[in-house]
C-alpha positions as CSV (number, residue, x, y, z in Angstrom):
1,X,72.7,-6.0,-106.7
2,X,73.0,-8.8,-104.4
3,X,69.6,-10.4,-103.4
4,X,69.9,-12.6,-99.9
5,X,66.9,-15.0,-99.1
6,X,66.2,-12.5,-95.9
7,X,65.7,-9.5,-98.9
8,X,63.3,-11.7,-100.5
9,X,61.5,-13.0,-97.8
10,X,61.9,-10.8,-94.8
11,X,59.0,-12.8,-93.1
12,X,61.0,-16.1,-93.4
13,X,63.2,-16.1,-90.8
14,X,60.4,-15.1,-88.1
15,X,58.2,-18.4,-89.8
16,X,60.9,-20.6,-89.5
17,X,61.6,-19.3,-85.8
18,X,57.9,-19.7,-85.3
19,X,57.5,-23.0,-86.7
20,X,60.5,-24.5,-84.6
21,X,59.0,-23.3,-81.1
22,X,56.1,-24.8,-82.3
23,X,57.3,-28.4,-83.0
24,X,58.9,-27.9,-79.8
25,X,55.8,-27.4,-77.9
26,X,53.3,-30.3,-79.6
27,X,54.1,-32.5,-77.3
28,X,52.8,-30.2,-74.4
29,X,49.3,-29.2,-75.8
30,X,45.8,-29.9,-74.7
31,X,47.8,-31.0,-71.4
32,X,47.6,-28.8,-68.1
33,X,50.7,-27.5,-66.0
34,X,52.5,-30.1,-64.6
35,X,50.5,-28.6,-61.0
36,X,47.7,-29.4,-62.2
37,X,48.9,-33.3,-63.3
38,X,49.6,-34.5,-59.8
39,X,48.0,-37.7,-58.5
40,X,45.2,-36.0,-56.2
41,X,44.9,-33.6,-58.7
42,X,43.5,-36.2,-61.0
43,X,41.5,-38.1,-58.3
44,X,39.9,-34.8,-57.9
45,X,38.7,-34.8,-61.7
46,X,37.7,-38.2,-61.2
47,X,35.4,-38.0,-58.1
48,X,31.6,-38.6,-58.3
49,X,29.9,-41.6,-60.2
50,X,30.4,-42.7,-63.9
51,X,28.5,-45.1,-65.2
52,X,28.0,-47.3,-68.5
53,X,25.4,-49.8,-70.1
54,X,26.6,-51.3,-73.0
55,X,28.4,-53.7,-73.2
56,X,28.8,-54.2,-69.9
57,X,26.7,-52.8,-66.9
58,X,29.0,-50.9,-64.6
59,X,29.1,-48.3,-61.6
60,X,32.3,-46.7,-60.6
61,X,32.5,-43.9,-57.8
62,X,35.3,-42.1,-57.1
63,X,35.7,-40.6,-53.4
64,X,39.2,-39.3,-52.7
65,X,41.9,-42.3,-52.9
66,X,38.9,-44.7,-52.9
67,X,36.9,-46.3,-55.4
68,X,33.6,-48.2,-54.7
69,X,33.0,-50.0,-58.3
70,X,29.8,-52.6,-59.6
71,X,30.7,-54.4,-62.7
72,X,27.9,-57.2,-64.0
73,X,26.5,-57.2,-60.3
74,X,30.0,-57.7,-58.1
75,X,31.0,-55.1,-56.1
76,X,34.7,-53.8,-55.5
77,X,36.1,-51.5,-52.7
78,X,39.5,-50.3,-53.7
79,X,42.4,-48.0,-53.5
80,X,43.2,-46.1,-56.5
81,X,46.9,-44.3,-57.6
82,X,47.0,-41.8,-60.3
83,X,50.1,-41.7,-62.9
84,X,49.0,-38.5,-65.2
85,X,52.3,-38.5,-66.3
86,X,52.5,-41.6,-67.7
87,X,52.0,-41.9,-71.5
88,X,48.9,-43.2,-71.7
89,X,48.0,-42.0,-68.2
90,X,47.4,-44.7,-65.5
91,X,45.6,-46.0,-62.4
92,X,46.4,-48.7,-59.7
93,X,43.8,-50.0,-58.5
94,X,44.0,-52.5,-55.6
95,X,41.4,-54.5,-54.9
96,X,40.5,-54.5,-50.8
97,X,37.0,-56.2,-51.3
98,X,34.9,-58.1,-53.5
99,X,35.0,-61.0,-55.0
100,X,37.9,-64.0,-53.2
101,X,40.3,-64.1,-56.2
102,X,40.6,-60.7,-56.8
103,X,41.1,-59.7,-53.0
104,X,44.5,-58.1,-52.3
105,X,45.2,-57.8,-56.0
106,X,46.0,-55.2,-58.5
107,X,44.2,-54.1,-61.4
108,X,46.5,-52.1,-63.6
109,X,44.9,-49.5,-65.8
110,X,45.0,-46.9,-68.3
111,X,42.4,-43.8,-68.9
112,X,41.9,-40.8,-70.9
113,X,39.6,-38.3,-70.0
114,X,37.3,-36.6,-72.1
115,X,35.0,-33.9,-70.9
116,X,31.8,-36.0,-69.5
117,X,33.6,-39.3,-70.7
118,X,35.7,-41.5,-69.1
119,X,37.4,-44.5,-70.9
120,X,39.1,-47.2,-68.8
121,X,41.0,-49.5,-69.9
122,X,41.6,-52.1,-66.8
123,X,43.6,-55.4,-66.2
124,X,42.4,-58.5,-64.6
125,X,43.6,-58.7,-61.3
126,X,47.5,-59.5,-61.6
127,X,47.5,-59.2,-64.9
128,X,49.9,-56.6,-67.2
129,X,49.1,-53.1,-68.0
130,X,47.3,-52.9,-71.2
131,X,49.3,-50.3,-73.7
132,X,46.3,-49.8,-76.1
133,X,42.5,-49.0,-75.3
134,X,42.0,-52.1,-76.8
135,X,39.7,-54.8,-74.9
136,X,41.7,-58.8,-75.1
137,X,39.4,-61.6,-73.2
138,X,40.9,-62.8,-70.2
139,X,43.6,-60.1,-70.1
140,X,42.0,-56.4,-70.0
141,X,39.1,-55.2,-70.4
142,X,37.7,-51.2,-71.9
143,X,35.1,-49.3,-69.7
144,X,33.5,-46.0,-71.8
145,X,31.8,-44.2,-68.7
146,X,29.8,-41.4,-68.2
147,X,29.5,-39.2,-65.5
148,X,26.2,-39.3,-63.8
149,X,24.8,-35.9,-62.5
150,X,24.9,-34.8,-59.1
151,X,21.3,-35.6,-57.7
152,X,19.5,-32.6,-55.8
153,X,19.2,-33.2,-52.2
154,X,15.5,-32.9,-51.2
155,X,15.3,-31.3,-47.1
């Protein structure tokens, strides 16, 4: 009698099958539909106010394309683009008022998003893109926000 490897392990085959549509799909999970990944999408997610104490004191509110920011007392008015796509994903943010040198520049950024936490981690103005959620002095600094609440209105 002649024993094959698909006599002694019927179930093999179906594992191995199994197993490769699974390495072919890591890549894709925990992410949504590519729909769901566009740009507004993502400044959708973003809108309302997140906020952080430590290290650094900072507001950041998120209205549409618009982002109305207070970091250590200077406020910033800017336009924002999402890149979900991008590996990590990204924001442009260009500066349209605040403080003189920063004016009419771009703060390049990365994020991740984590339920009720928001991690930035954001250029100087003109500066590179940071690759790493890792904070360098003079260069880029990280932003771990949470998302305030939405205060009841009172008639």
């Amino acid at each position: 009698m002649v024993f094959t490897n698909r006599t002694l392990f019927p179930a093999a085959g179906l594992m191995v099958a199994t197993l490769a549509s699974a390495a072919l799909l890591l890549p894709f999970a925990g992410r949504t539909s590519a729909a769901d990944e566009s740009p507004a999408a993502v400044l959708k997610t973003l809108a309302g106010t997140w906020t952080s104490s430590d290290p650094v004191d900072s507001t950041w509110t998120f209205e549409g394309e618009t982002l109305k920011a207070s970091v250590n007392g200077m406020d910033y008015t800017c336009k924002v683009k999402a890149d979900p796509k991008a590996t990590p994903a990204e924001l442009d943010i260009v500066i349209d008022d605040g403080p003189e040198e920063a004016k009419g520049k771009t703060s390049r950024c990365i994020y991740k998003l984590d339920g009720e936490t928001l991690t930035l981690c954001v250029s100087l103005p003109g500066k590179d893109r940071p690759k790493e959620f890792e904070q360098e002095e003079g260069e880029h600094y990280v932003f771990e926000l949470k998302k305030e609440k939405p205060k009841d209105k009172k008639d």
